[in-house]
Steps between C-alpha positions, in 0.01 A plus 500: 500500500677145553712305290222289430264714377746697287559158289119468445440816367527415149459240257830406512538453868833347561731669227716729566502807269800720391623772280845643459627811400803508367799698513870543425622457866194458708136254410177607706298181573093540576367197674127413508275204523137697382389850345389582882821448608760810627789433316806356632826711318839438602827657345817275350799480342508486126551106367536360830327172432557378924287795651272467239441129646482641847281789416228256374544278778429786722172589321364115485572520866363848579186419281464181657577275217640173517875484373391294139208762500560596099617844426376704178678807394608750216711772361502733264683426163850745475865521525495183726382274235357150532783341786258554785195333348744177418630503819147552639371234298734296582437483842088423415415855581237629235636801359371737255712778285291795448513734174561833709272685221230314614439585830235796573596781651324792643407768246558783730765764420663489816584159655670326809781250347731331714626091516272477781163590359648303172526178653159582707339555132661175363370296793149650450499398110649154587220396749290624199663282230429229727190574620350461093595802346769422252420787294671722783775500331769357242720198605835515329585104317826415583757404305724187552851553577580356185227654316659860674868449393385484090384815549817642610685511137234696325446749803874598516496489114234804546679623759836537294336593205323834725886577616646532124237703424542726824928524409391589097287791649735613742792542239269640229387753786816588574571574132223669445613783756800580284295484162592163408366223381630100426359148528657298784656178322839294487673791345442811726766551637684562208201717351514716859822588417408653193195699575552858568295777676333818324814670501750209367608407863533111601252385736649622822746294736279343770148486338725279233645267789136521646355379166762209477414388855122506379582283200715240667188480715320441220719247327437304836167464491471457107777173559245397781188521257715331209547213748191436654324518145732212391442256798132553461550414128657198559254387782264556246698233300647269733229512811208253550184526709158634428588872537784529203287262321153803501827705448575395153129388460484910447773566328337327207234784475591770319526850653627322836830521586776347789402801722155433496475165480691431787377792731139348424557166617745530805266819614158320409415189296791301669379453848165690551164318491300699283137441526331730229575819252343675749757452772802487209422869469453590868879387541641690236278800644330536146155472639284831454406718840151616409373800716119508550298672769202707468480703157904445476657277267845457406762274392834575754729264238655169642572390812863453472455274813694240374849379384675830339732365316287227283234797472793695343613227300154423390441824355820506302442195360141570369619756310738239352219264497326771175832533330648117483146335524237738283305209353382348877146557607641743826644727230186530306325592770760767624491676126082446465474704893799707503700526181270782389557702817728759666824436689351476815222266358769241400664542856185425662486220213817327517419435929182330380739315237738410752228334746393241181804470387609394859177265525580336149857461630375292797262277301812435229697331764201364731311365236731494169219777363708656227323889509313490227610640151894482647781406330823277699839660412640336193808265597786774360356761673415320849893417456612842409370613828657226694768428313676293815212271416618379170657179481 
């Protein structure tokens, strides 16, 4: 088959297609111009942006393209973040980020997996995509760099936050072996010293210095928290723009909080372009996964397809939503389906609460909708919580 006829094989004759797999020390590149087309692959370096010019000039010229023939590729979204697709982009190559979870795979129990056949199955679904069938899979949006870096405080907040937690468990475990029991604050130290065993013995020698270590490990990241809960206070405070501004547009509601507030906008309302309810909730991964074939029929829960930790945070705060806000309409509705119920009832309740709750959230700052039967925080206690905010 000639160059020639290679390029008119396909709708998009004169494009070159291409699909990278990508790895800590080595990307596989597929090349291909049309579905009919035996994949070019080629092997390089990790992140070297100079063979990655010369590999595609290689393929324009092996396919037969002209050197401004326009190149359209994609990568799955991972540890390797978004720098590819700006540099990409940059460049005017059209580049898609693919949501990994949304690219079929074969449903046998035993299958061939290597970077090769990876990049081979990318290249297949991105002559798809562009072929008409965007429902192939999920394209990732992408973040601005600026839009990125917000989302750093919060994230390393969380972060932080799992540590303490992990050094609390490790010294109460470590207690616990030798029958003892003590909250990890300020003051442990001293109140190690004091605790004794079964038989009246001091805690012995090296699980104490062990324990110490543990806590000044602790003490670390508990400073670190301290501080990065103060700067965002005062960026709450001091910072302009239209994020902080949804930021304390929140914080008037009752029931929501610095935590929330802020993880919801820098994770969501911020910088996404939210089209309906319906997509809100496929984001968060609140959407129901209905199964339904033949005489079958069951409900396999949500899809938790989407971001984990404003799902999370969504959750929590809907049950905060029935405590601090138990006149609004959403709360109502909660106690009329599920207040009646079991425990697991109300679980199953409280996701379904979380999804509104998330939707009403969205229409508060997109539209000014105050959800309906909801109460703003009275000035004192809007202050209590921030109390940096206070003039």
């Amino acid at each position: 088959m000639s160059a020639t006829s290679r390029v008119d094989c396909s709708s998009g004759a004169g494009v070159l297609y291409l699909a990278f797999d990508l790895g800590w020390s080595g990307w596989k590149l597929a090349f291909s111009t049309c579905p009919v087309e035996n994949p070019r692959i080629r092997s390089m370096a990790a992140r070297k942006l100079d063979d990655l010019e010369a590999e595609i000039a290689k393929a324009k010229k092996r396919f037969g393209l002209p050197a401004d023939a326009p190149v359209r590729c994609c990568y799955e979204a991972g540890r390797d973040g978004f720098w590819l697709h700006r540099y990409l982009s940059a460049r005017g190559i059209d580049n898609c980020v693919v949501d990994a979870s949304s690219i079929e795979v074969p449903r046998r129990y035993r299958r061939a997996k290597n970077d090769r056949l990876d990049a081979s199955k990318l290249l297949g679904m991105l002559l798809r995509y562009w072929g008409g069938e965007k429902k192939v899979w999920s394209v990732v949006q992408v973040p601005t760099v600026a839009v990125e870096d917000r989302r750093q405080l919060h994230r390393e907040l969380l972060t932080l936050k799992g540590e303490r937690t992990e050094h609390v468990n490790r010294i109460k475990g470590l207690l616990a072996a030798c029958g003892l029991a003590s909250e990890v604050d300020g003051e442990f130290p001293q109140r190690l010293a004091e605790l004794r065993t079964w038989d009246s013995q001091e805690v012995p020698l090296e699980l104490q210095r062990r324990l110490l270590r543990e806590f000044a490990r602790w003490q670390g990241v508990d400073r670190h928290i301290a501080e990065l809960e103060r700067e965002r206070v005062a960026r709450i405070q001091k910072s302009r723009g239209e994020a902080l501004d949804q930021v304390r547009r929140l914080l008037r509601l009752r029931g929501i909080g610095a935590n929330s507030a802020w993880l919801f906008v820098m994770e969501f309302f911020s910088w996404r372009q939210i089209r309906n309810r319906r997509q809100l909730g496929a984001l968060a991964g609140l959407t129901p996964t209905p199964y339904d074939s033949g005489d079958g029929s069951r409900e396999q829960g949500i899809s938790k397809a989407g971001n984990r930790r404003l799902r999370a945070m969504a959750i929590e705060i809907a049950w905060c939503w029935l405590r601090y806000q138990p006149g609004s309409r959403l709360s109502e509705w909660y106690r009329e389906r599920f207040g009646s119920g079991k425990s697991r009832l109300r679980r199953i309740g409280i996701v379904a609460l979380a999804r509104k709750l998330l939707v009403a959230l969205w229409r508060y700052l997109e539209r000014q909708e105050l959800p309906a039967g909801a109460v703003e925080a009275p000035k004192k206690l809007f202050c209590r919580a921030l109390p940096v905010l206070v003039q």
